[in-house]
MMTF fields as JSON, N, C-alpha, C and O atoms, coordinates in Angstrom:
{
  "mmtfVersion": "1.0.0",
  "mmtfProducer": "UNKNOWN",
  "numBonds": 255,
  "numAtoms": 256,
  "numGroups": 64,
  "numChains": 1,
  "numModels": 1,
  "chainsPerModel": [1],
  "groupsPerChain": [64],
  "chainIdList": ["A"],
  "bondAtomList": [4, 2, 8, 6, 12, 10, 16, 14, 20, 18, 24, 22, 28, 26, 32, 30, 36, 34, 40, 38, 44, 42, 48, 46, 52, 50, 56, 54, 60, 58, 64, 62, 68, 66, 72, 70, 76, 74, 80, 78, 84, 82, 88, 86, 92, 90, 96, 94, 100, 98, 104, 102, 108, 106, 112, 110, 116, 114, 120, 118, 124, 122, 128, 126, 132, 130, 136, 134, 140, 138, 144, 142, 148, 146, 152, 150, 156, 154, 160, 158, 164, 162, 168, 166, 172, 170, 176, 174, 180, 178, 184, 182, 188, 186, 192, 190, 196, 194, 200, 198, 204, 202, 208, 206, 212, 210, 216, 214, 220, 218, 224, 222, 228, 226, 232, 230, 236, 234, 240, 238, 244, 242, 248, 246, 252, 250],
  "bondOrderList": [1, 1, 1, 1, 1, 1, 1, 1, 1, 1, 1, 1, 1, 1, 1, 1, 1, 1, 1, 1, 1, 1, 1, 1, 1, 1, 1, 1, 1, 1, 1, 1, 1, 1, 1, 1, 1, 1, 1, 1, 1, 1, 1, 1, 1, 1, 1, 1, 1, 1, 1, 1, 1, 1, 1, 1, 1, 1, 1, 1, 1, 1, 1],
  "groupList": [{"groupName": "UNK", "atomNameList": ["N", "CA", "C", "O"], "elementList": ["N", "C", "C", "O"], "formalChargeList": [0, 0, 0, 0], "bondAtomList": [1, 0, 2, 1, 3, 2], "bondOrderList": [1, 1, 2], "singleLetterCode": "X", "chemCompType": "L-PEPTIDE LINKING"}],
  "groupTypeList": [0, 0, 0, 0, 0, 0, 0, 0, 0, 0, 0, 0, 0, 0, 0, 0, 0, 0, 0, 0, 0, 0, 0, 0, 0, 0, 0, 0, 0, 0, 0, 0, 0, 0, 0, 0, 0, 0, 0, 0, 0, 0, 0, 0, 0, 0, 0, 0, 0, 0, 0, 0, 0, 0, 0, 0, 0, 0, 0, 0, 0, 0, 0, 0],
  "groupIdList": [1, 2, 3, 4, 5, 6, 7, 8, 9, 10, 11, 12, 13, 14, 15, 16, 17, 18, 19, 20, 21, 22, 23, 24, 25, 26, 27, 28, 29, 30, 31, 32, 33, 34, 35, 36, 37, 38, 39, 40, 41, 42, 43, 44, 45, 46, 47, 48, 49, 50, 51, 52, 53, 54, 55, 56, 57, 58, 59, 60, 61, 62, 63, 64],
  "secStructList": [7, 7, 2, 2, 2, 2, 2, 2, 2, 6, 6, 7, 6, 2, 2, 2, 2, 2, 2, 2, 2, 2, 2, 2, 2, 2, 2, 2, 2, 2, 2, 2, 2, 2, 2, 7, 6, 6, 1, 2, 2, 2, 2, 2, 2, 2, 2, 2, 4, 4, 4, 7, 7, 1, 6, 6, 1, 7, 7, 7, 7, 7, 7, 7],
  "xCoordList": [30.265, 29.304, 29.026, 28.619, 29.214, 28.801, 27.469, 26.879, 27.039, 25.417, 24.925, 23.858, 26.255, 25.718, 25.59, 25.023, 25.984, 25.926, 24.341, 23.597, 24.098, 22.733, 21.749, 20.981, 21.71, 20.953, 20.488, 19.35, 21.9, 21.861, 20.942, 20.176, 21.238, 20.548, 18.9, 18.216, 18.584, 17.245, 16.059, 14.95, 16.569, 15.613, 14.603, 13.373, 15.48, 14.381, 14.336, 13.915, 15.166, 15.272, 13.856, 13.646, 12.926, 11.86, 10.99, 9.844, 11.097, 10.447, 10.797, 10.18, 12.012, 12.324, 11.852, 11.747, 11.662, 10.842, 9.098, 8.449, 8.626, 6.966, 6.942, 5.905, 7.99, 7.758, 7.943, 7.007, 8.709, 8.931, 7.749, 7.247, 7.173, 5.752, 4.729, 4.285, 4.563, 3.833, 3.979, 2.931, 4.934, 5.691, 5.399, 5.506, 5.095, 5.504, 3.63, 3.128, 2.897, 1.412, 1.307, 1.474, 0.969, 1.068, 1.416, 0.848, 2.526, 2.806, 1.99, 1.651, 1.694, 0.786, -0.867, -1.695, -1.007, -2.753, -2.324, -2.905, -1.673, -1.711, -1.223, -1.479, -0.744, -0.238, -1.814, -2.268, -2.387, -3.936, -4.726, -5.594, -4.748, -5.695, -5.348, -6.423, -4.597, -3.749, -4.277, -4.882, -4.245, -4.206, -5.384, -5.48, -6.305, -7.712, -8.403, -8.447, -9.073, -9.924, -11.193, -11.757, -11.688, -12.662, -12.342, -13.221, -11.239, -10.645, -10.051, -9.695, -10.049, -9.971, -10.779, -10.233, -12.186, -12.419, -12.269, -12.345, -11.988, -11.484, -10.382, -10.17, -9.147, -8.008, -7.897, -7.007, -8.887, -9.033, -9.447, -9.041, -10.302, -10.706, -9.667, -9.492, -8.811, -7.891, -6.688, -5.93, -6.786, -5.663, -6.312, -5.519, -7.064, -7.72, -7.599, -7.511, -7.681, -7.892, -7.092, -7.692, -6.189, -4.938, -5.798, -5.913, -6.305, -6.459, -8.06, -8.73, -8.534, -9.704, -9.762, -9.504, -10.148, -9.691, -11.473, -11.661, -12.745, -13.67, -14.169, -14.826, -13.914, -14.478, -13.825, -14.247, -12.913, -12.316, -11.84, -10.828, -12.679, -12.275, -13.269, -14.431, -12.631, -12.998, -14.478, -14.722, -15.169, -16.951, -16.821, -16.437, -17.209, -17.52, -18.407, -19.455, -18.223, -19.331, -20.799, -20.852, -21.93, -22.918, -23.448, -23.243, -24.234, -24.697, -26.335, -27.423, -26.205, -27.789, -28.374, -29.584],
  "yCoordList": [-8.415, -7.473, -7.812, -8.941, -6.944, -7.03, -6.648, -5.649, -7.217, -7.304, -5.709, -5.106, -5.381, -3.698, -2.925, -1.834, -3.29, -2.802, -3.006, -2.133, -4.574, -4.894, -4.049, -3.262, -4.11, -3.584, -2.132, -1.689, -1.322, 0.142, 0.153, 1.0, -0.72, -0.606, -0.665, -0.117, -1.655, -1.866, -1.418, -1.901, 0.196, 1.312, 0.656, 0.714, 0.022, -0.423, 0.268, -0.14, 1.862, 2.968, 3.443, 3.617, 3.622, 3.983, 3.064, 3.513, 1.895, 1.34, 1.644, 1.562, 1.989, 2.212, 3.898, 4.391, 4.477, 5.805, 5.413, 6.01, 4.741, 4.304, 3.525, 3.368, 3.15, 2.291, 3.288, 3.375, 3.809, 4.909, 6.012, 6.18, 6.678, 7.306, 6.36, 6.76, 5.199, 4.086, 3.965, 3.876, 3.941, 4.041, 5.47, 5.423, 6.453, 7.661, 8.014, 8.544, 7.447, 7.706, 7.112, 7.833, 5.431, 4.766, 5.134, 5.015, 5.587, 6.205, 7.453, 7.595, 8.364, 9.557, 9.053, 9.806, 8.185, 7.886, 6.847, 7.404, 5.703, 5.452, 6.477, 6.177, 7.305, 8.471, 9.585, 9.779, 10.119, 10.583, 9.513, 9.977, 8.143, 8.101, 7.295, 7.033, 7.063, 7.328, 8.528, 8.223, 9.554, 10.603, 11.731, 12.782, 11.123, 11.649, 11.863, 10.998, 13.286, 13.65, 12.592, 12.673, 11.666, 11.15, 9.752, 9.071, 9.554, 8.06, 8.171, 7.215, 9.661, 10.123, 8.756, 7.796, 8.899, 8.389, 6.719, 6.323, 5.664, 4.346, 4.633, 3.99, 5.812, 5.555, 5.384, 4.84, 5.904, 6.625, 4.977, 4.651, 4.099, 2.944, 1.952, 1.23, 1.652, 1.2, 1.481, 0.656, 2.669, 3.137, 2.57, 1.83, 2.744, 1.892, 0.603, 0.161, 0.227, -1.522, -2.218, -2.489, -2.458, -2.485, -2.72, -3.766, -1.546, -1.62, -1.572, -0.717, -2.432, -2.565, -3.862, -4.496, -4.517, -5.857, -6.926, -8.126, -5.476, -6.453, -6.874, -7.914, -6.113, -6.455, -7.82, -8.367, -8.152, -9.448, -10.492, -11.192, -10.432, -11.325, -12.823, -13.031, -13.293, -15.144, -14.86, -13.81, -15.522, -15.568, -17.044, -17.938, -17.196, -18.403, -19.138, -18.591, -20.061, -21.157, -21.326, -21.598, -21.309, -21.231, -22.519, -23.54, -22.539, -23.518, -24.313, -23.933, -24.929, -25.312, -26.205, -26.416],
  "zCoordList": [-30.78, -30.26, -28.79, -28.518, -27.872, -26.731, -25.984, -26.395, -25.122, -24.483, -24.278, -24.391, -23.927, -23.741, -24.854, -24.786, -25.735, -26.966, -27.62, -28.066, -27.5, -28.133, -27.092, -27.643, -26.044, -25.052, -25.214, -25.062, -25.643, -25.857, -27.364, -27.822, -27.708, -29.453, -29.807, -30.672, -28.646, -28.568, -28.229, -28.46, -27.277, -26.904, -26.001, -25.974, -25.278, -23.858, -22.29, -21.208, -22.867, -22.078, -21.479, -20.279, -22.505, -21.807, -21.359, -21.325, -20.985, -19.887, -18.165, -17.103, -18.568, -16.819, -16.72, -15.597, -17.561, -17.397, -17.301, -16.442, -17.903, -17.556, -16.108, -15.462, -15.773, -14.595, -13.405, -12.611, -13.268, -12.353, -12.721, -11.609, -13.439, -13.793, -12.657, -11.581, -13.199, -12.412, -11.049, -10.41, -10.496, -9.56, -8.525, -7.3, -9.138, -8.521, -8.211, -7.22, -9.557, -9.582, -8.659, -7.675, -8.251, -7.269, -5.689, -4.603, -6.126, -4.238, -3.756, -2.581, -4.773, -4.855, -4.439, -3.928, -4.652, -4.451, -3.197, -2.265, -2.627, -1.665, -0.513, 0.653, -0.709, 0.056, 0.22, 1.348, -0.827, -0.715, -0.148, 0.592, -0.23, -0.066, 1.717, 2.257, 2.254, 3.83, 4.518, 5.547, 4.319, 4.627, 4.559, 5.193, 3.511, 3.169, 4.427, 5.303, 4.549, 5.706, 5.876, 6.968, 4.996, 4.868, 5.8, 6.33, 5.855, 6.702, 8.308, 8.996, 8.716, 10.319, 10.865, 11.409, 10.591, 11.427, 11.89, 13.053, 10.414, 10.277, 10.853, 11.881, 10.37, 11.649, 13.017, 13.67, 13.348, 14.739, 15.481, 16.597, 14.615, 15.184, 14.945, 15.927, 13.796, 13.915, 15.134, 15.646, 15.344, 16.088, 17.8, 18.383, 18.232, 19.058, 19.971, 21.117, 18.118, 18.532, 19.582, 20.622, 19.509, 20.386, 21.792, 22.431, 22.037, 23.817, 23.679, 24.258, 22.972, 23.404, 23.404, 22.381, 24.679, 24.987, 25.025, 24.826, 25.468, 25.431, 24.138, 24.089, 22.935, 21.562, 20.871, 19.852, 21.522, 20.254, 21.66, 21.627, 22.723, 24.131, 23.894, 23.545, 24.114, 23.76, 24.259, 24.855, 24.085, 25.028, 25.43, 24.676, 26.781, 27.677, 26.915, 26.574, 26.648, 26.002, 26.271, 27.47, 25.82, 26.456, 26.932, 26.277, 28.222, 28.732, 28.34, 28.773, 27.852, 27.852, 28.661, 28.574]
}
């Protein structure tokens, strides 16, 4: 008896159909939720960041 044989016998076909379901749900809600009108404006500050140089600029040590 060969492996492909036991393999075919064992009906472990539909896991690679639940995984791809999983798979497809998954890309569908990180894809909504990327793209959601409600996150313009977190993009907009992410998209930003980059060239905004005084918000994350070292601060001079203070003197006492």
């Amino acid at each position: 008896m060969r492996l492909t044989d036991i393999m075919s016998g064992a009906g472990l076909s539909i896991y690679a159909q639940i995984a791809l379901v999983i798979f497809v749900a998954a890309f569908v809600a990180i894809v909504i939720r990327t793209f959601a009108p409600s996150r313009n404006r977190e993009m907009d500050e992410l998209a930003r960041l980059p060239l905004e140089d005084e918000r994350y600029a070292p601060q001079p040590p203070v003197e006492r």
